[in-house]
PyMOL commands that place a pseudoatom at each C-alpha (Angstrom):
pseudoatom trace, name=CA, resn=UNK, resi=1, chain=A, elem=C, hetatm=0, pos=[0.000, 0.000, 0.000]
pseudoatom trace, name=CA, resn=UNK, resi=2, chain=A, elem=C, hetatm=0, pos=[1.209, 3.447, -1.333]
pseudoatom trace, name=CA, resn=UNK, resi=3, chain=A, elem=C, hetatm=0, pos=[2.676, 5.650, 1.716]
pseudoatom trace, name=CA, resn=UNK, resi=4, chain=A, elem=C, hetatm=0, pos=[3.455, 2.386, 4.263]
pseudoatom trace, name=CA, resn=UNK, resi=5, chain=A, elem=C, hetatm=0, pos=[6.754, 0.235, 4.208]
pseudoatom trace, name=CA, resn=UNK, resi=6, chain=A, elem=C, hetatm=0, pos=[7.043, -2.825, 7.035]
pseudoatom trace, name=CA, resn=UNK, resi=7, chain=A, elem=C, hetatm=0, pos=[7.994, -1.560, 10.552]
pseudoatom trace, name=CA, resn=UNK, resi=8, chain=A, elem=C, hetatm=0, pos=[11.886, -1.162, 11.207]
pseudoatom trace, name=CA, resn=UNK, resi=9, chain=A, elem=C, hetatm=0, pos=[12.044, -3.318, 13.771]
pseudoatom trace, name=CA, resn=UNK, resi=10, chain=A, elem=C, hetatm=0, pos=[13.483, -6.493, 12.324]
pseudoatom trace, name=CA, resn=UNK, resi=11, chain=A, elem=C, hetatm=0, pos=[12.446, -8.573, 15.773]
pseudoatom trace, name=CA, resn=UNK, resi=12, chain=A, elem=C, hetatm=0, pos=[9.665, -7.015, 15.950]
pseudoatom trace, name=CA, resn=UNK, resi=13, chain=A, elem=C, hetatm=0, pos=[8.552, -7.883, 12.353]
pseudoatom trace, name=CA, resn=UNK, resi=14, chain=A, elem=C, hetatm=0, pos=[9.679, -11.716, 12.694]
pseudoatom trace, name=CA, resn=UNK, resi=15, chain=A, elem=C, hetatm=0, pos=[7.447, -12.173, 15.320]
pseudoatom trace, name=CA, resn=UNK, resi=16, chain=A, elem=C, hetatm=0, pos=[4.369, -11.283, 13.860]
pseudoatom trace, name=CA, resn=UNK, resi=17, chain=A, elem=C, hetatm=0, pos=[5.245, -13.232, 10.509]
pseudoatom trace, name=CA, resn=UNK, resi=18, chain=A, elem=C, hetatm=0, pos=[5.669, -16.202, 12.621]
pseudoatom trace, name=CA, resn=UNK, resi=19, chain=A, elem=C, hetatm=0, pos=[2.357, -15.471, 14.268]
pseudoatom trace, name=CA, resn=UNK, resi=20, chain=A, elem=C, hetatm=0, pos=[0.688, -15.110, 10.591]
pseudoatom trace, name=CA, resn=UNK, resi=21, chain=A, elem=C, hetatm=0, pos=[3.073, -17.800, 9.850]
pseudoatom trace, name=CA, resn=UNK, resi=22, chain=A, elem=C, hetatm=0, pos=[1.210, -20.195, 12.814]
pseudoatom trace, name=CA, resn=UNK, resi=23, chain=A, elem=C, hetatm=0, pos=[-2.849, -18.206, 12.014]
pseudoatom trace, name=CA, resn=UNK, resi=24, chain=A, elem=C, hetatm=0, pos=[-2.301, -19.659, 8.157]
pseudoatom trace, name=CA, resn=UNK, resi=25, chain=A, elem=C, hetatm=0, pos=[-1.942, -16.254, 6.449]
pseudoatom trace, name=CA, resn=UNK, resi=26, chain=A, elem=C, hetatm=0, pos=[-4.209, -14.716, 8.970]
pseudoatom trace, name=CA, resn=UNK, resi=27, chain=A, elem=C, hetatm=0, pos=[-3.269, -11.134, 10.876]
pseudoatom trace, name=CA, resn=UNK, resi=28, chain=A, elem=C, hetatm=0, pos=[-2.218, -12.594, 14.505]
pseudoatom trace, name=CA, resn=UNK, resi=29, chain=A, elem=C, hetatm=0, pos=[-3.415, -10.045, 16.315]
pseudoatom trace, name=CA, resn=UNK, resi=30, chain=A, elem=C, hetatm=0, pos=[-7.431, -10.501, 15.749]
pseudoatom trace, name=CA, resn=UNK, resi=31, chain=A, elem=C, hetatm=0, pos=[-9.317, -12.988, 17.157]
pseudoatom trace, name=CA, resn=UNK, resi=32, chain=A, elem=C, hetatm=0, pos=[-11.771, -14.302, 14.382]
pseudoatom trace, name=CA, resn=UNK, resi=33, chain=A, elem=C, hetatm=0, pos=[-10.039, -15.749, 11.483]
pseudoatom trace, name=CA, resn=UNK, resi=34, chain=A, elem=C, hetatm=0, pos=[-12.491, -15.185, 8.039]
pseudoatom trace, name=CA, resn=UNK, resi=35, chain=A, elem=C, hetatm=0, pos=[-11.562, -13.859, 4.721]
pseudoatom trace, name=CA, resn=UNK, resi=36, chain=A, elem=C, hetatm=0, pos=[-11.316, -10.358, 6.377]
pseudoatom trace, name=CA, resn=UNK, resi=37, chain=A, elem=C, hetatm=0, pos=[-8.342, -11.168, 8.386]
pseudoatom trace, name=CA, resn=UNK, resi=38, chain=A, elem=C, hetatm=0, pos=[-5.931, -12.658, 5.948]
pseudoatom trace, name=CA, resn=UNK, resi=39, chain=A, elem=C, hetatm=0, pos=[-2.647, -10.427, 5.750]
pseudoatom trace, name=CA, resn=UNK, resi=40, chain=A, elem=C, hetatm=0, pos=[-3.098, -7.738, 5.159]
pseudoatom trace, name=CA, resn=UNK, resi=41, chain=A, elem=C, hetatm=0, pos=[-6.200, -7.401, 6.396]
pseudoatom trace, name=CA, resn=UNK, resi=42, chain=A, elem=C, hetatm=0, pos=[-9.207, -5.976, 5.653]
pseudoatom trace, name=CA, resn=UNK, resi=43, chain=A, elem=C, hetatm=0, pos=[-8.644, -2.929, 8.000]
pseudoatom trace, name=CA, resn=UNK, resi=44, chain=A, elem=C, hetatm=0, pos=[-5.552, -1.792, 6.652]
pseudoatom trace, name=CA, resn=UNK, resi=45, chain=A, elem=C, hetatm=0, pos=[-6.183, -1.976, 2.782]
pseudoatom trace, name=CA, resn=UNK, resi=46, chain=A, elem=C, hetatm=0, pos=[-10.059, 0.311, 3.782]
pseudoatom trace, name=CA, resn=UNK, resi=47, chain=A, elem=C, hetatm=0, pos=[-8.332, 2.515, 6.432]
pseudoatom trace, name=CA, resn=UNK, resi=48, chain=A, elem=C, hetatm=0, pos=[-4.804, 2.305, 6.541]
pseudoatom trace, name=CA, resn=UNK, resi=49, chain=A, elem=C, hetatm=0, pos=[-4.520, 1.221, 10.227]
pseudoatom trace, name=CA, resn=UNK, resi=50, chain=A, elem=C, hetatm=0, pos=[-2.427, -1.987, 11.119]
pseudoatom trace, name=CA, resn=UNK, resi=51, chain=A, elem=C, hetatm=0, pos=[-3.252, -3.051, 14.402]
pseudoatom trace, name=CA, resn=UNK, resi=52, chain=A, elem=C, hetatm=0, pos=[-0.261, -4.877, 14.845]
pseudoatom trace, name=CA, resn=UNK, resi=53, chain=A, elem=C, hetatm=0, pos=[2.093, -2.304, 13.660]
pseudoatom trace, name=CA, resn=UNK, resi=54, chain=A, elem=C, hetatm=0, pos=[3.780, -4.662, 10.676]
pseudoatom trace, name=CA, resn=UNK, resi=55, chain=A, elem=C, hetatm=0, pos=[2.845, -1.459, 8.283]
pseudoatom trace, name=CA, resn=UNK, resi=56, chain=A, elem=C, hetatm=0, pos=[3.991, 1.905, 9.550]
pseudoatom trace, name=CA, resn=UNK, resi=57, chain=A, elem=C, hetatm=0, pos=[3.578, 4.958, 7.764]
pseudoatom trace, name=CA, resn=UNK, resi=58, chain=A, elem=C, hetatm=0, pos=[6.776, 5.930, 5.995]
pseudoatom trace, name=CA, resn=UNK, resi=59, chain=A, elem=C, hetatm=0, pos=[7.339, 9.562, 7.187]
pseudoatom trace, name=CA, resn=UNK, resi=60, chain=A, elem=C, hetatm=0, pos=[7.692, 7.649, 10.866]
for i in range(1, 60): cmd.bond("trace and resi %d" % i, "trace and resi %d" % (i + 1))
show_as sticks, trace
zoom trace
């Protein structure tokens, strides 16, 4: 998505690919897992908010 890279944090970040990793594509951070949770979710591409902070805005 235009304006968002992946967070910095290289720890950070391989801990929540290992949690989509072990949710089967799904964002780890929700609890429902449907269509509207699969990485990236649904949130993110309509509003531009990543609850789990793998996106961060690029001017951060």
């Amino acid at each position: 998505m235009k304006g968002y890279k992946l967070n910095p944090d290289k720890e950070y970040v391989k801990k929540i690919i290992e949690g989509i990793y072990k949710k089967e594509g799904h964002c780890p951070c929700r609890v429902n897992i449907d269509e509207t949770t699969l990485c990236p979710c649904d949130d993110f591409i309509r509003d531009g908010v990543c609850k789990c902070n793998l996106y961060v805005k690029e001017n951060e």
